[in-house]
Every structure is written in structure tokens, then in C-alpha cells.
N, C-alpha and C positions, 0 to 999 in steps of 0.2 A: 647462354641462350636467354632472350630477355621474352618477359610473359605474354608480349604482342606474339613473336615468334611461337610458341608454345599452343597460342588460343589456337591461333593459323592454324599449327600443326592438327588441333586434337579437330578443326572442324573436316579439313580435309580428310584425315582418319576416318572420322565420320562418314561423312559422304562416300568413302571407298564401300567403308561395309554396307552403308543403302545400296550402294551401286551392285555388289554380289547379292543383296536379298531378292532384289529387282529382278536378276539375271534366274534368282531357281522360283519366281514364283510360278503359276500353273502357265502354260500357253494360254493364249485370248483369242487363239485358229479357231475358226469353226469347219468342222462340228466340235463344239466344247468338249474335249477329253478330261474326263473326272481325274483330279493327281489321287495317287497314291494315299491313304489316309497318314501312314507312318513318315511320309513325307511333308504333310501337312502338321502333322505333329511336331513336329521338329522344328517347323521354321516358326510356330509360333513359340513356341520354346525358348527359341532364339531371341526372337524378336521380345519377349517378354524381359529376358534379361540384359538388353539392350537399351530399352526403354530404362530399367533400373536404374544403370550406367547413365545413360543420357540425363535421368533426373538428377545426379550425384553432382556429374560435373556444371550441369545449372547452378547448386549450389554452392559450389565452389568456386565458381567464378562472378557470382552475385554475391560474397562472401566478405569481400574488402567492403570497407566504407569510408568514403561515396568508394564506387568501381568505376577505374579511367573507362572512357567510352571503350577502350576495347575489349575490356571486360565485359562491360556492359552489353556490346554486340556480342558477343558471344555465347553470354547468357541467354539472350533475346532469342540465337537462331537454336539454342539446344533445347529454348522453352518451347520454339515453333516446330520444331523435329518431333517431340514428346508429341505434340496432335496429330500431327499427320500418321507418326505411328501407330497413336490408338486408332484412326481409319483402316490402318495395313492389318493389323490386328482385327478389328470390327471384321473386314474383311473373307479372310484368313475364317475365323469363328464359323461366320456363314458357310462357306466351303466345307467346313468338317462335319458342320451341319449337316448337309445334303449330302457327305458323305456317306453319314449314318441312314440317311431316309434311301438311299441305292441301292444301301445290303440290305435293306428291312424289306425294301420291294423289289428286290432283285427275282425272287421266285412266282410273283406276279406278272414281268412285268410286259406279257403280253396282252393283259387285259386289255382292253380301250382306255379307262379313265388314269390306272396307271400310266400306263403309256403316253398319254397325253402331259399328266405330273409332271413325272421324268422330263418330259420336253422342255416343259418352262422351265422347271430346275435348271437344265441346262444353257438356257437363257439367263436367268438372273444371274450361276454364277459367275459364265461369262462378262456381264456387267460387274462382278463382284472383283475380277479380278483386272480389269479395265480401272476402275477407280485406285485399287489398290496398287497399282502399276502411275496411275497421276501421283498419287499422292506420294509417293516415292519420288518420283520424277521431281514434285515441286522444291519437296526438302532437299535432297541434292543439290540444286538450282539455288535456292536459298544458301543454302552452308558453304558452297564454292563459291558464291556471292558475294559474304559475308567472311570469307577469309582471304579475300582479295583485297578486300576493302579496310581489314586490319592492315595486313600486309603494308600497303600503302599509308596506311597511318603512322605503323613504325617506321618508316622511308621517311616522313616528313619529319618524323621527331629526330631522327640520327641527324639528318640534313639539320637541323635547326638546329640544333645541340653542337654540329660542327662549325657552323657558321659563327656560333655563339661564341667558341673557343677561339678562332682565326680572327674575328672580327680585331681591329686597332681599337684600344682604347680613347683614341682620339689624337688628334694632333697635338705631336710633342712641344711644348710649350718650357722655352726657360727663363724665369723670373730674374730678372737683375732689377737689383732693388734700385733707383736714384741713387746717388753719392747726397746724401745730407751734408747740408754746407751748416756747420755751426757759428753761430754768429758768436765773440768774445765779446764778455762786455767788461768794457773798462771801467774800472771803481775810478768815481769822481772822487775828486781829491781837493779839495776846498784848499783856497791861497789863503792864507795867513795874512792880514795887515800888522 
């Protein structure tokens, strides 16, 4: 398995699991249904030790020096994963936020000005989880982007490397040397008187 193949692998990898974070975060339906807190607990949990991972193999693939560009890409989309995640995260934080501010005024919350709270609460988080649902969406986009685009890169270097081996060396060429004519030279030989 050569390391093009590999980067490929770990980006799509990647992108599967955004693609399952995507899939449990809160619905964005309105009316905003608050999740679960111990469900929000969890997927930042997740997502915290994710991000970990995601930093480790940045540097391990920015690691070689210089790193072939596929390297390189793939440092690039695990460095741009690592933002978007702290968004999903940022996120994420908010939501548990205002989970905590729901059970604190949960026994209020028919007042007027509570009640009005709660309202936009459930406004922003809705935004909260809209954003955090992009920001997923981008990185996925990115990382299947960016292992397409290895992908293709190792395709041109087997191609080349094969063409390299089949190529002829050139046309067969056979040297016959001239026949050298040796001229003899005859010793002058002086007449006697």
C-alpha cells in the first residue's frame, strides 16, 4: 500500500465519521426541539477526541521533510478539519449551554419574560446548529475533495513510473568500426656505388 493510497484512505475515513456526527446532531425542524443534554455530552466528547486524532495525524503527515505534495494535502485538509471542528464544537458548547439555562427555568417558565428567553434561546440554537451542520458539510467536501485529488496523483505517478520502465532506450544502434588500412612503409635502402 503506498502512502498516496493511505493519505486517501485516512481522509475518507475521516469524512465517514463527519458524515455520522452530521447525521446525530440536534434537528434544525422548527419548532427547535432542545436534544437531550447527555446526548450532547457525548458528541462533544466525541468530537473532542476526534479533533485530538485529527491534530496527530496533521503531524504525521507534515512529518517527512520536505512532504510530497500528497502529504502535504493531506496535512493541509486535517489542518482545515481541526477549524471547522472547533465551529461544531463552539457549537455544540452553546447548545449545552442553553441546556443548562431550560432546567434552571424550567419552573418559571410561564412567566412572560422567561418565556420570551426560552423563545430566542430557541432561535439561536437553531442557528447554532445550522452553522454547525455547514461546517461539517464543508470539511467533508474538503477531505473527499482532497483525497480524490491524491488519489489522482498516485494514478499519474504509477502511470509515469510505468511508462518510465517500458519506455526504449533509444534506437538500437551498431558501431562497426572502419577497417583501418595500415599503410607499410618500406625502409629505404640506399644503393651502394
Amino acid at each position: 500500500m503506498t502512502s498516496s493510497t493511505t493519505e486517501s484512505q485516512a481522509l475518507d475515513s475521516l469524512a465517514d465519521r463527519l458524515a455520522a456526527h452530521r447525521a446525530a446532531l440536534p434537528s434544525a425542524a422548527i419548532p427547535f426541539q432542545l436534544p437531550e443534554p447527555a446526548v450532547v455530552g457525548r458528541q462533544l466528547r466525541e468530537l473532542g477526541l476526534l479533533i485530538a486524532k485529527t491534530t496527530m495525524n496533521f503531524q504525521s503527515w507534515i512529518a517527512t521533510e520536505p512532504p510530497s505534495e500528497s502529504s502535504a494535502r493531506a496535512a493541509s485538509a486535517f489542518a482545515a478539519t481541526t477549524d471547522h471542528l472547533g465551529q461544531v464544537v463552539s457549537a455544540l458548547g452553546s447548545i449545552a449551554s442553553q441546556n443548562a439555562f431550560f432546567a434552571r427555568t424550567e419552573a418559571f417558565r410561564d412567566q412572560p419574560d422567561v418565556a420570551a428567553s426560552r423563545k430566542t434561546v430557541l432561535r439561536v440554537l437553531d442557528l447554532a446548529v445550522s452553522n454547525a451542520q455547514e461546517e461539517l458539510d464543508e470539511a467533508i467536501g474538503h477531505l473527499r475533495a482532497e483525497s480524490k485529488v491524491i488519489t489522482r496523483l498516485a494514478e499519474l505517478a504509477r502511470l509515469e513510473a510505468a511508462l518510465t520502465r517500458t519506455a526504449p532506450a533509444g534506437p538500437a544502434t551498431t558501431h562497426t568500426p572502419s577497417p583501418t588500412t595500415a599503410t607499410a612503409q618500406t625502409p629505404t635502402v640506399r644503393k651502394s656505388r
